[in-house]
C-alpha positions in Angstrom: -23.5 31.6 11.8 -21.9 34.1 14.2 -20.2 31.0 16.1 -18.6 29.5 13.3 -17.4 32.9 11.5 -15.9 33.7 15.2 -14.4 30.3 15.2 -12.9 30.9 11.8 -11.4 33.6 12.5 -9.7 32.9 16.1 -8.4 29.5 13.9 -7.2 32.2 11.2 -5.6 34.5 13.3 -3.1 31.9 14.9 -0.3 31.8 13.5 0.6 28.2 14.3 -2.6 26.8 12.2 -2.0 28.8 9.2 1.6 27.3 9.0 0.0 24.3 9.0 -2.8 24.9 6.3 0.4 26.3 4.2 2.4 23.2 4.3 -0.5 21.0 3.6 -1.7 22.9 0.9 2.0 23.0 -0.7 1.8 19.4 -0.6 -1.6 18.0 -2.0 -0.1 20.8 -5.0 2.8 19.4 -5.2 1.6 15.4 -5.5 -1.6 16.9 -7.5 -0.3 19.4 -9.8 3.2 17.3 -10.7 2.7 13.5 -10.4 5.8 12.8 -12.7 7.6 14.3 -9.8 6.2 13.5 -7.1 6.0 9.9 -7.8 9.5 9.0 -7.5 10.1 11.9 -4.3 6.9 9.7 -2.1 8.2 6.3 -3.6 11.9 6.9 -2.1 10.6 8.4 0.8 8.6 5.1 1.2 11.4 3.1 1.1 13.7 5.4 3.3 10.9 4.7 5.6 10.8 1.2 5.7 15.3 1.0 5.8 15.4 3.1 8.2 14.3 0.4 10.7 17.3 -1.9 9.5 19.8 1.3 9.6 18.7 2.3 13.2 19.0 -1.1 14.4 22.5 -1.5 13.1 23.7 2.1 14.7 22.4 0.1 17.7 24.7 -2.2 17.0 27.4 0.6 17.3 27.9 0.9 13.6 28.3 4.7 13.1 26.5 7.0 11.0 26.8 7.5 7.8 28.6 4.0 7.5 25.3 2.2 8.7 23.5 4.2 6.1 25.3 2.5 3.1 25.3 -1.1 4.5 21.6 -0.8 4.9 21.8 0.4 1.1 24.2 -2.1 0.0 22.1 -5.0 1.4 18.6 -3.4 -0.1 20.6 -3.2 -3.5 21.4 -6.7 -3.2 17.8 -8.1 -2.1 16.4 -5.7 -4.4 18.4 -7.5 -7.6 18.0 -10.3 -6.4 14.5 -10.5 -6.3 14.0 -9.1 -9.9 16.6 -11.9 -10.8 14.8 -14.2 -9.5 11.2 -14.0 -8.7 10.7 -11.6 -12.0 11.3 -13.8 -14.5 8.9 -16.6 -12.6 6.2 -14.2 -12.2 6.5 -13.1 -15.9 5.7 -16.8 -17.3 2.8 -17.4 -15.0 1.6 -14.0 -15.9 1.4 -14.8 -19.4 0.3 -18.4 -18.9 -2.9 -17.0 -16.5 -3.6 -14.5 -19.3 -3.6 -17.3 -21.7 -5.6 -19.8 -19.6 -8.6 -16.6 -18.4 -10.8 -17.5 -21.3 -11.0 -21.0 -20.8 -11.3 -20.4 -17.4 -14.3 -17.9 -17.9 -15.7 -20.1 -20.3 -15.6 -23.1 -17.2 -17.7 -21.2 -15.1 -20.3 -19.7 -18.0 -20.9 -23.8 -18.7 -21.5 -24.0 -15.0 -23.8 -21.1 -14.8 -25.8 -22.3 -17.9 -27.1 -25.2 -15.7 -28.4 -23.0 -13.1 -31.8 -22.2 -14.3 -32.4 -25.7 -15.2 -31.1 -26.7 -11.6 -32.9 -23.8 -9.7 -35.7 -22.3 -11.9 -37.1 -20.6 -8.8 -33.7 -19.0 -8.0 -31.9 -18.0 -11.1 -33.7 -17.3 -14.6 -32.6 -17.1 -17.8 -32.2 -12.9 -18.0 -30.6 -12.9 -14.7 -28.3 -16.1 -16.2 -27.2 -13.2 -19.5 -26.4 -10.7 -17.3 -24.4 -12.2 -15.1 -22.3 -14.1 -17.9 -22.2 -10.4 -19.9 -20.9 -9.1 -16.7 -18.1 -11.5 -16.3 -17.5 -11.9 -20.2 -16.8 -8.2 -20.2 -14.6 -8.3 -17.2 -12.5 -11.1 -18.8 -12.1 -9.0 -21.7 -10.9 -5.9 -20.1 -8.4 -8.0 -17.9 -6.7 -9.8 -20.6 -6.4 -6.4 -22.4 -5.2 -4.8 -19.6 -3.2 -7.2 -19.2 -1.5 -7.2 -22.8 -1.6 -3.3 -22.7 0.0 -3.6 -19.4 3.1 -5.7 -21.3 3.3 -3.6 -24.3 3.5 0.0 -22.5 5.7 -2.1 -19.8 8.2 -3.0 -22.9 8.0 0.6 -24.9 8.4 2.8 -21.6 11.4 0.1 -20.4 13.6 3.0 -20.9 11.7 5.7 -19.1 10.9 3.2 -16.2 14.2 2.2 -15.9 16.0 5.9 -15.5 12.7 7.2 -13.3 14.0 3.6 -11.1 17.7 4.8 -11.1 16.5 8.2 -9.9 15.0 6.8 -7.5 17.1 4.6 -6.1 19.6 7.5 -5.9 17.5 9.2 -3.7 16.7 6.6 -1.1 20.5 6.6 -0.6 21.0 10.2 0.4 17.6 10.3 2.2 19.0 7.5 4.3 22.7 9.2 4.6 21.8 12.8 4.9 18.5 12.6 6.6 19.7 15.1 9.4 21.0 17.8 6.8 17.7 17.9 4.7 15.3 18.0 7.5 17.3 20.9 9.0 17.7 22.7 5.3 13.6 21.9 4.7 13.6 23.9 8.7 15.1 26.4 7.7 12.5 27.9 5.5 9.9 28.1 7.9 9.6 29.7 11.5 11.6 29.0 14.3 8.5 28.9 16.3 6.4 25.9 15.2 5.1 23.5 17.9 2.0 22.6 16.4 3.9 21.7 13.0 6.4 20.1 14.9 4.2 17.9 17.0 1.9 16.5 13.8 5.6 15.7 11.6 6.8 14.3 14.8 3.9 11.9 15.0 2.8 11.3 11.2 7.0 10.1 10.8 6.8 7.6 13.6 3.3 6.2 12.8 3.7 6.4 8.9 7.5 4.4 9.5 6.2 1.8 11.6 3.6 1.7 9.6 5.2 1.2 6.3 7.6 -1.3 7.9 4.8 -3.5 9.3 3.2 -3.5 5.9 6.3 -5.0 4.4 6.9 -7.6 7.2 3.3 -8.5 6.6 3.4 -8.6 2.8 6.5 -11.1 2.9 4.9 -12.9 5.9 1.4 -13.6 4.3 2.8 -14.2 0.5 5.1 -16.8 2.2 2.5 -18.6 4.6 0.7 -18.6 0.9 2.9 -19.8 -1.3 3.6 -22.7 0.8 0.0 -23.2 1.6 -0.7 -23.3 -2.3 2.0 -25.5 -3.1 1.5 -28.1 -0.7 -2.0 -28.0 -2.3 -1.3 -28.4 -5.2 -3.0 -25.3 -6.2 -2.0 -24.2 -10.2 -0.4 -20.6 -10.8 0.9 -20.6 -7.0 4.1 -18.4 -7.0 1.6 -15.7 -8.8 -1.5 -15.9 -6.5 0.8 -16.0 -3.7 2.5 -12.6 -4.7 -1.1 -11.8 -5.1 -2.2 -12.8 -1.4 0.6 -10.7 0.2 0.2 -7.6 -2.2 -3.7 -7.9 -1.1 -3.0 -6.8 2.8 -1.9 -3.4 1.4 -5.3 -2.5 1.1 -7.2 -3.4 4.3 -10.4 -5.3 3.8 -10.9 -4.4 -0.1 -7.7 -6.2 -0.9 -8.5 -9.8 0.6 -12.0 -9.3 -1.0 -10.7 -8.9 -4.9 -8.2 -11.6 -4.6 -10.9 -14.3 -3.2 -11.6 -14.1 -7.1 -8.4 -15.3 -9.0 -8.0 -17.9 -5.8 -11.3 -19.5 -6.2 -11.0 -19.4 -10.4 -8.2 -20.8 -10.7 -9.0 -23.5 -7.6 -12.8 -23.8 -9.5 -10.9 -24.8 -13.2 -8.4 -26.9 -11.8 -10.7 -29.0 -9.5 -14.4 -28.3 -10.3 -16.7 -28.1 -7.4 -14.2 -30.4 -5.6 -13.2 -31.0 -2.1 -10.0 -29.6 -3.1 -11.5 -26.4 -4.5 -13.2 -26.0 -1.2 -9.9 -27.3 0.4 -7.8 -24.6 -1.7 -10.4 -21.5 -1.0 -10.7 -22.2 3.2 -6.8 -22.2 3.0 -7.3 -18.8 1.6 -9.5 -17.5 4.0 -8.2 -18.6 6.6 -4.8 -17.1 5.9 -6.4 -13.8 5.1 -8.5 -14.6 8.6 -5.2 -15.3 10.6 -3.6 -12.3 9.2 -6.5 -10.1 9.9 -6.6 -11.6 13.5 -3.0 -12.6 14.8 -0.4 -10.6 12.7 -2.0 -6.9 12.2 -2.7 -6.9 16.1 0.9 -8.0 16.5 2.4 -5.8 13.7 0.1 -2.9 14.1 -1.3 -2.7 17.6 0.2 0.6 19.1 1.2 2.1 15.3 -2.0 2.9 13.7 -4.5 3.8 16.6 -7.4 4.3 13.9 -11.0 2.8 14.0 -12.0 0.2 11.3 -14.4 2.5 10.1 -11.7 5.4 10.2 -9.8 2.8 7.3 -12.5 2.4 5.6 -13.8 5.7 4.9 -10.0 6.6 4.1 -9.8 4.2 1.7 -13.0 5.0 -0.1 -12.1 9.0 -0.3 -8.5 8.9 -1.0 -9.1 6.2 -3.6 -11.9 8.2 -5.6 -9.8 10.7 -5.3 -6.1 9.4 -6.4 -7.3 6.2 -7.7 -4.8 3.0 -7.2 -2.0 5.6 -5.4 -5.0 6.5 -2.8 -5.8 2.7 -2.0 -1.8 2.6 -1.0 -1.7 5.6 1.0 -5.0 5.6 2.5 -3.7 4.4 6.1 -0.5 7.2 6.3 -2.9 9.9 4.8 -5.5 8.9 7.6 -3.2 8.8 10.4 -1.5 12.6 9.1 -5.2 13.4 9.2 -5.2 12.0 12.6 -2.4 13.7 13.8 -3.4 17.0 12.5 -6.9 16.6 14.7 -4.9 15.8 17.3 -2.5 18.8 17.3 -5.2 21.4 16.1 -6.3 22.0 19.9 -2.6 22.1 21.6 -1.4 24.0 18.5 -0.1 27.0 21.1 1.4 25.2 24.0 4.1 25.8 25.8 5.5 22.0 26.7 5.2 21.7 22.6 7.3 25.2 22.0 10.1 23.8 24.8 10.6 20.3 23.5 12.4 21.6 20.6 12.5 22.5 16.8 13.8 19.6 15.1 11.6 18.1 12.7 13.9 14.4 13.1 12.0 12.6 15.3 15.2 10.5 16.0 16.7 13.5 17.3 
């Protein structure tokens, strides 16, 4: 034990590391401890993120600052409505017409199980046959009322949503236009000597932004390549299962795997055990193969330098801890993690100390 108390407290008595155990602790508080707040601060920061790609490309241009700041806004404002204009409305009907269709759906493939013990006594009997059907009956049933609960809270908090949206939006734009100031005014509360701080913000910012802007490139890429895939199938409910498709590459390896479902379901009561159901599931699979394969390397080769496993065990730990919010941010939170490992050794040195205190990486 004497190693590891001695190692505590040489760790403890630096002043660089406890800086550090400060900042992090003020902010797994802060998205803990106030989630109505910190929700909208990490969504705008999210999305300040993923423009500031577009508004540093267009000060390349020679567009100056602050005046590329607001026509990145502008156009995001634009997209932004739209897309609800648009692709909402779409979505919403084949929502409600999937929710509508799920029992008889469900009730397809319990009529095709119910054949099973007769087909393959050896394989499948009749208690295994209950359970399994009980299983997916009761996952039906919590779907389609999530799904109505989903629409009713959606409608009575309209209000609520909409102003937390507005706030929202709000702050993207300043983040974007006075990203300089607040950094420095955020600075000037802590030390002026912080290397090893400085080095794990510099290096969380540039992987977390490439990051989140790869995920969106990849998101429109895949639900695109899907959507057209499922159309030229002729594949039922295909503007919603592609949405579905791209949403799924947010969460490496777990996401593909939950959306096989809906894809083969729908596929499996349109077609039966067709060609074209087997057609419509390899065209899945191989989209989620070719994106697993050719666009993450592409996209994500020198952003996230993490090991599969790294991803997964991420996923599984900041999930069961945060729930749905974890599955999003398990990569960023793995790569701070990353960057804090890193650092921890170096925290002292001098080349850190000399390359400056500015917590802008652009700087």
């Amino acid at each position: 034990m004497r190693p590891v108390h001695s190692w505590i407290k040489q760790t403890l008595d630096d002043p660089q590391v406890l800086l550090v155990l400060v900042l992090l602790t003020l902010g797994l508080a802060f998205v803990t401890l106030v989630p109505a707040v910190s929700a909208p601060v990490i969504s705008a920061v999210v999305v300040a993120f993923i423009l500031d790609g577009p508004n540093r490309g267009l000060r390349r241009l020679g567009l100056p600052h602050p005046w590329s700041a607001v026509v990145t806004y502008v156009l995001f404002i634009a997209f932004t409505a739209a897309l609800i204009g648009l692709a909402v409305p779409a979505l919403t009907r084949q929502v409600v017409t999937f929710a509508e269709q799920l029992p008889g759906m469900v009730g397809e493939v319990n009529r095709v199980l119910t054949t099973l013990p007769e087909a393959y006594p050896k394989l499948v009997g009749e208690d295994q046959l209950a359970a399994i059907t009980g299983e997916i009956n009761a996952a039906t049933t919590n779907l389609v009322r999530g799904l109505v609960t989903f629409s009713l809270t959606s409608a009575i908090d309209l209000i609520s949503t909409a102003v937390y949206m507005i706030l929202t939006l709000v702050m993207v734009f300043f983040l974007l236009k006075d990203r300089r100031l607040i950094l420095d005014w955020i600075a000037g509360f802590m030390p002026d000597h912080r290397p090893m701080a400085d080095r794990i913000w510099r290096e969380f910012v540039a992987r977390a932004g490439d990051y989140a802007r790869g995920k969106v490139y990849e998101i429109v890429i895949v639900a695109a390549a899907a959507w057209v895939t499922f159309l030229a199938i002729g594949l039922d409910f295909a503007a919603l299962l592609a949405v579905m498709t791209g949403l799924s590459v947010i969460i490496p390896f777990i996401g593909a795997a939950v959306v096989t479902v809906p894809v083969a379901l729908v596929a499996f009561f349109q077609w039966g055990l067709s060609f074209d159901f087997a057609l419509a599931v390899g065209a899945y699979l191989l989209l989620q193969g070719v994106d697993g394969n050719v666009l993450v390397p592409l996209l994500f080769s020198e952003v996230v330098k993490l090991h599969p496993l790294a991803v997964i065990v991420a996923i599984l730990f900041f999930g069961g801890i945060w729930g749905v919010g974890g599955l999003f941010f398990a990569v960023p939170l793995a790569t701070l993690a990353k960057a804090v490992m890193d650092a921890w050794p170096a925290g002292t040195s001098t080349a850190e100390a000399e390359a400056g205190q500015s917590l802008d990486p652009a700087a």
